[in-house]
N, C-alpha and C positions, 0 to 999 in steps of 0.2 A: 567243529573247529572252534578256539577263542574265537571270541568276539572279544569291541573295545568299545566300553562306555565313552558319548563323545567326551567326559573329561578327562577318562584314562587317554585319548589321543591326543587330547591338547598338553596334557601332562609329558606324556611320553615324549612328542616332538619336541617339549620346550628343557626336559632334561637331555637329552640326548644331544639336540643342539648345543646348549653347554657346553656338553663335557669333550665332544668332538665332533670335526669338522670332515666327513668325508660321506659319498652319497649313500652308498650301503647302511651307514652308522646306527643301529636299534637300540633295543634295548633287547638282554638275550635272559631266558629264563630255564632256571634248571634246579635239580632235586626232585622230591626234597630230601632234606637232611636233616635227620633229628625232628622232622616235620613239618621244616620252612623251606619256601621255595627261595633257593641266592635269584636275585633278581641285579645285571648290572649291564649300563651302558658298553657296549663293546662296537668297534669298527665294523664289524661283518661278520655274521654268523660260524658252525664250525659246520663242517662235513658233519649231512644228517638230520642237521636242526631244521625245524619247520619254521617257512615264513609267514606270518599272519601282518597284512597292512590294511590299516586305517587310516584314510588322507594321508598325512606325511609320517603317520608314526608305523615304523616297522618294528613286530616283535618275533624276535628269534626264538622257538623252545626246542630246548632240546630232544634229540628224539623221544629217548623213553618217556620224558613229561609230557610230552605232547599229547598222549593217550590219553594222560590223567586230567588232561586240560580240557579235551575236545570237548564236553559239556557245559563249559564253563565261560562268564562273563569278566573282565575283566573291568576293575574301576580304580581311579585314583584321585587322589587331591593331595591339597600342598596342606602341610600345618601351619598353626600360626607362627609357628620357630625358624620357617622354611625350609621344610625339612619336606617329602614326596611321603607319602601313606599308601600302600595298595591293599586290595580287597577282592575278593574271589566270592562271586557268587552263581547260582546255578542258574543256567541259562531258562527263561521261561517255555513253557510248553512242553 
């Protein structure tokens, strides 16, 4: 299953909080497309999608990515432009 680096969670809960206000609210990940995965804050997952939570951050994947995920760590940080960066790396072990 993802995992979340703790700065991908602190990331995650503080764009999410942003952008909307309800308890479910994550961030939902799907693709890819062209060979990027769309990554966007949404209210609550769709029918199918896997839930992956870290303290207060919930990540939504879509089903089919979720396969391509499950090895996978997730990370983030902010730019100096403030703008979010994510990063996929392979889980250790």
């Amino acid at each position: 299953m993802l995992t979340l680096t703790e700065n991908a969670t602190d990331v995650v809960t503080a764009l999410v909080a942003d952008r909307i206000d309800t308890e479910d609210a994550g961030l939902r990940i799907s693709g890819p497309t062209d060979g990027n995965f769309a990554v966007a804050a949404v209210p609550v997952g769709e029918p199918g999608d896997q839930l992956v939570e870290s303290g207060d951050a919930k990540v939504y994947i879509e089903g089919a990515t979720s396969e391509l995920l499950d090895d996978k760590v997730l990370d983030a940080q902010v730019t100096p432009e403030g703008g979010v960066q994510f990063a996929l790396a392979q889980q250790p072990g």
